[in-house]
N, C-alpha and C positions, 0 to 999 in steps of 0.2 A: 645690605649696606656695604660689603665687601666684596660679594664677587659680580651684581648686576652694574654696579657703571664701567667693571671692564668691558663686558657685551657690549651694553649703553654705547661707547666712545669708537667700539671695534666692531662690533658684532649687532647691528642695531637689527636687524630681523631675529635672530635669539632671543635677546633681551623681551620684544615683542614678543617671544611663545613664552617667555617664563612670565611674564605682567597677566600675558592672558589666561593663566591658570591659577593667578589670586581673583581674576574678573571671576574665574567657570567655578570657584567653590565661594562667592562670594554670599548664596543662599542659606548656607553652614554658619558664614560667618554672621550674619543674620540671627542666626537658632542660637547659638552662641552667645549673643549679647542680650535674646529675651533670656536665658538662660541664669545669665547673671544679673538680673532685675529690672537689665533697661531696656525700654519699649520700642527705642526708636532707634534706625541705626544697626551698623557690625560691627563685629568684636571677633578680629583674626584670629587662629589658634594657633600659639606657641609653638610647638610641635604640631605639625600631620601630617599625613597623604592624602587622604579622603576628605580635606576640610576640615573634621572632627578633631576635636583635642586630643591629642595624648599623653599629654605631659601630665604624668604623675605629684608631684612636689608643685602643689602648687603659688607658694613662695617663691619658685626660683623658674618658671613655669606661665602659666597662666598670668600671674601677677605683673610679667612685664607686657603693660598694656602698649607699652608703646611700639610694638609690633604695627600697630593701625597705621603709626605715622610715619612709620623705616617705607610701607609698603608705599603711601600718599609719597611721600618724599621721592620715592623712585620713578613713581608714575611721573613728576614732576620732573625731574632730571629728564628721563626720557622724551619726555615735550619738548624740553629745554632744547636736549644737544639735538633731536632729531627733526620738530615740527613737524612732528606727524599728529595733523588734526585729526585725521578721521576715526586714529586709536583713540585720542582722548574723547571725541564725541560719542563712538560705539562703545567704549569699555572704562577706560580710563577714569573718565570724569563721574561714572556710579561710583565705583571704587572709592572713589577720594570724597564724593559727597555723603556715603553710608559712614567713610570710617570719622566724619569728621561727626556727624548727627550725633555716635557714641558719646564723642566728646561734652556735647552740650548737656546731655543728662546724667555722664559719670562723673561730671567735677559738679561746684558749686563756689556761692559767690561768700568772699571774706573782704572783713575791713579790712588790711592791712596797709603802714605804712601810709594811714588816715586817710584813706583810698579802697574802694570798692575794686578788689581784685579775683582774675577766676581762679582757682585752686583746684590742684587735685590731690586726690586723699588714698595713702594705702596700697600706694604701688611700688614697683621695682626696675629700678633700673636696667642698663645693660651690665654694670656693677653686680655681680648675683650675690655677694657678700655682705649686700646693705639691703634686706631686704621690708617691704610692706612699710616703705616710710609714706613723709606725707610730700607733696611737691620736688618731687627729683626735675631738677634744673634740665637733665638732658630729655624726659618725658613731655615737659609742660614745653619745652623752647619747640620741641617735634611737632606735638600736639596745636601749638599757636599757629606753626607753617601748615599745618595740614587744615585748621579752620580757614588761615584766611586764602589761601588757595580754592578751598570749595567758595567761599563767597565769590570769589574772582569768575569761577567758572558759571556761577550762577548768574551774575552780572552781565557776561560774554558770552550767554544763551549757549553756553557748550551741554548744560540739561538744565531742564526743568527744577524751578525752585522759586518759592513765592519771596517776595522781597522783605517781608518779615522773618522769613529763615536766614536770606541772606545777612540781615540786619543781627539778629543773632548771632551767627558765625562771626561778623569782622568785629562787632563788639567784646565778644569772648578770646579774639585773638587780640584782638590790642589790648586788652587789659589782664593778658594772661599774668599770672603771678612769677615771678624768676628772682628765685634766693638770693641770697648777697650776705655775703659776711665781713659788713663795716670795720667789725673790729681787726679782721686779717687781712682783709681788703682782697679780697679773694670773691669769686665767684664760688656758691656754696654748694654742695651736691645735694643739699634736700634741707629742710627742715629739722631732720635730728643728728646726722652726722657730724657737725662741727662742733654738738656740745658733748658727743663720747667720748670715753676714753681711748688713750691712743694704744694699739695692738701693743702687746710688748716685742718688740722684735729683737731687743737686746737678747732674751732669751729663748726664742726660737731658732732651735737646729733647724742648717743647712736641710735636712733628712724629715720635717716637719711639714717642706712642702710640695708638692699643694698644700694649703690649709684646709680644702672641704676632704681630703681624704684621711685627717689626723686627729679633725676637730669637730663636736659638734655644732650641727648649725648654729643655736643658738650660742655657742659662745663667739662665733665669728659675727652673728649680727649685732652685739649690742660692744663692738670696737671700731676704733676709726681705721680701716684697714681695706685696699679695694685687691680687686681678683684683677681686675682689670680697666681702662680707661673709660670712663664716665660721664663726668660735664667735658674734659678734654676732648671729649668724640664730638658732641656737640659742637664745640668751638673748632674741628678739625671741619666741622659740613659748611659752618658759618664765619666765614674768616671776617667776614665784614661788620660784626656783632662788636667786637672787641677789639682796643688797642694793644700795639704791640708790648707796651709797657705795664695792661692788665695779663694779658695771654700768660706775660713770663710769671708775673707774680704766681699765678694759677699754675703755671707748669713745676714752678719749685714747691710751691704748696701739696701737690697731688702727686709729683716722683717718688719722694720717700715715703709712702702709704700702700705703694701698687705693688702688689708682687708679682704681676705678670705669672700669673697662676692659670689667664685663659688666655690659648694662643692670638688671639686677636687684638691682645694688646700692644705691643711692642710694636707694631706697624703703626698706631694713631700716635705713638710718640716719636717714632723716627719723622713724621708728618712734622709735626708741629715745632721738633726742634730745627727743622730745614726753616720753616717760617722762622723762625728767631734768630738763623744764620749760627745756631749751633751745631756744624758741621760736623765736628768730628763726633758729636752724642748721636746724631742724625744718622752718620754713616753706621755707627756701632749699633743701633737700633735694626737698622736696617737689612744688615749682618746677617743679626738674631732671627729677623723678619726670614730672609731669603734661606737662610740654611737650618730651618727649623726642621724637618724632618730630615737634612741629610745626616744630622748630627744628634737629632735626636733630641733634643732638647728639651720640649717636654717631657720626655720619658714616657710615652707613647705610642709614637711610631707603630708598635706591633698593629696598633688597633687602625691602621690606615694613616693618610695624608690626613694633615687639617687644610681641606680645602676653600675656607674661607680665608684661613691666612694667607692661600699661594693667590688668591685676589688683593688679600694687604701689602704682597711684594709689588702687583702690579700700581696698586696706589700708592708704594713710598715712592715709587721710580717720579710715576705724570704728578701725584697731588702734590709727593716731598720736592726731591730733588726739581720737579721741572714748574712747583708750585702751581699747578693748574684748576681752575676753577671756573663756575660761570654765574654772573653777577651780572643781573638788570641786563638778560639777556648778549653779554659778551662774554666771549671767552677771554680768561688769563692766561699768562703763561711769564713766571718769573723764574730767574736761571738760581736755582742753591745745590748747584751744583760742589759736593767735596770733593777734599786736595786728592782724594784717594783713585778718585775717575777721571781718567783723564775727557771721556765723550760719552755723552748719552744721545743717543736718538732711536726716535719709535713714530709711529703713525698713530690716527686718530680721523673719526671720520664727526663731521659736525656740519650738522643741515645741508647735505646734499654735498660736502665738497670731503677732499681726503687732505688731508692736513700732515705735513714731515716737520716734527719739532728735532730742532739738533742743538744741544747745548755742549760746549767746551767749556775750557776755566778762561779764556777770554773771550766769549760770542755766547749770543741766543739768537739761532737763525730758524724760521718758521716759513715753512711756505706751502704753496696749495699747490699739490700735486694735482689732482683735479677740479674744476668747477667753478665757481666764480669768485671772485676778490672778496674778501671779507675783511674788514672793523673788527681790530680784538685788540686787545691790551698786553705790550710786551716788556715787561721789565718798568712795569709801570707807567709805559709812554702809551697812548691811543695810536693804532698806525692801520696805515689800510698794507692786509698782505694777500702778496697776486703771485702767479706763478715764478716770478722772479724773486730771490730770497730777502725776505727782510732781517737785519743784522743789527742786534743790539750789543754793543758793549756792556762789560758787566761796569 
């Protein structure tokens, strides 16, 4: 989720050998999910090399199922920026149709909200601090995109699938269940977290954290407290899910809870305070993001780079700052560029053509270095851009 849409965007024949190595143990993943009761369908392993599980803890481990649909979702991206069919029809499109199968025999159907909804029960987020709840918002919203993508594929003869499969997969994704907490007006991280109590942080030493190396498990899962970015990652993949004026609610709701206790957090909020034009939080996030091992900041360092994060510096720059996305097959590109830079630009390569994004504090100009004209969305206007530079004011 962090370091493949760099490849994805730069590197799209990489990105291709890392996709093709969840395709080459995807028989594991298979034995895996008969493993854990259900018949039909894979079930990726948290941790491996060999396919096999190894994650120990399996609360913080195994439990986060939604592994199936970070892996579905990439395959998907990869589609997206690249249009490479013949990946999806040799490899891809197994991938995304086993791990969605999972789905239909791991959840089950509830009234809720006087409505037959699909739910799922007992899992973990990317949150490892909230753990084995029942419907984590960022799981179920993965999981709905990884169903109705396999129906898509089955539809569009990219594999083999009877139309009563496909019919359960779109049904299962439209009617996925996604929390909501009326009373805060908040999108909600699962089913039990909103009615915890809140962590005491008034009285937690500076020197306390991390919390999972001071405290035991259990007393960090039954507080409203996160390690890291959660429904917000969610809403960081799906910008088009939510209004600007839900986003913030949720972004001030879930700040003072996070302690940024896993490096990978701090970069899905420098994201998302660019989209709210909260610049100088964005830039300060982003900071933390970029200079995380030179200064050490988890207090870590000895033990190596956090190399997913040095993928979270590449997404605050294109997601945050350059707000870039792809939606109903175009690309975005909106300039939240802070007072602090005076110019960002970088390249990107998207279906066959090489793309030069260059944002200043007055201009978003975009053009194709190679290939053909393309339809993408700049600063919110639809424009056709060609080798000659297209310029938006901000």
């Amino acid at each position: 989720m962090y370091m493949l849409p760099f490849f994805i965007y730069t590197q799209p024949q990489m990105a291709k050998q890392l996709l093709h190595y969840r395709y080459s143990i995807l028989p594991q993943a298979r034995q895996r999910a008969r493993d854990l009761g259900v018949t039909k369908g894979a079930l990726y392993a948290w941790r491996t090399i060999n396919g096999e599980e190894a994650s120990a803890y399996f609360p913080a481990g195994t439990a986060q199922y939604h592994i199936n649909a970070d892996i579905a979702h990439t395959i998907k991206l990869y589609f997206e920026v690249t249009d490479d069919q013949d990946f999806l029809r040799e490899q891809g499109a197994a991938v995304v149709l086993e791990t969605a199968r999972f789905w239909l025999q791991f959840g089950g159907w509830e009234k809720r909200d006087g409505k037959q909804q699909f739910c799922l029960y007992k899992v973990t987020g990317p949150d490892e601090y909230t753990a084995l709840v029942d419907n984590n918002y960022y799981t179920n919203r993965m999981a709905k995109e990884n169903m109705a993508f396999a129906a898509w594929l089955i539809k569009q003869g990219y594999i083999d699938g009877d139309t009563d499969e496909q019919a359960q997969l779109a049904r299962a994704s439209e009617a996925m269940y996604l929390p909501y907490d009326a009373t805060n007006q908040v999108t909600a991280q699962d089913d039990n977290s909103p009615k915890m109590p809140l962590w005491p942080f008034a009285t937690t030493a500076a020197t306390q954290y991390p919390l999972l190396l001071h405290y035991h498990p259990l007393m960090i899962y039954r507080h409203r407290v996160n390690k890291q970015a959660d429904t917000l990652l969610a809403e960081m993949l799906f910008p088009e899910d939510q209004s600007q004026e839900q986003l913030a609610r949720d972004y001030d709701y879930y700040e003072p809870i996070t302690t940024h206790d896993s490096s990978l957090s701090r970069s899905i909020f420098s994201i998302l305070a660019s989209r709210l034009d909260r610049r100088d939080k964005a830039y300060s996030y982003y900071m933390d993001t970029s200079l995380m091992d030179l200064v050490d900041l988890q207090g870590n360092a000895k033990d190596g780079l956090h190399e997913a994060n040095l993928g979270g510096s590449w997404l605050g720059l294109t997601y945050g700052f350059a707000g870039m996305y792809v939606a109903a097959g175009k690309l975005h590109i909106t300039n939240h560029l802070p007072q602090e830079i005076n110019q960002l630009s970088y390249r990107l390569r998207f279906r066959g053509r090489v793309l030069e994004v260059q944002l200043t504090q007055d201009s978003t100009q975009v053009q194709v270095v190679s290939g053909t004209p393309l339809m993408m969305v700049v600063d919110g206007r639809e424009v056709e851009v060609t080798s000659g530079t297209i310029a938006n004011g901000r």
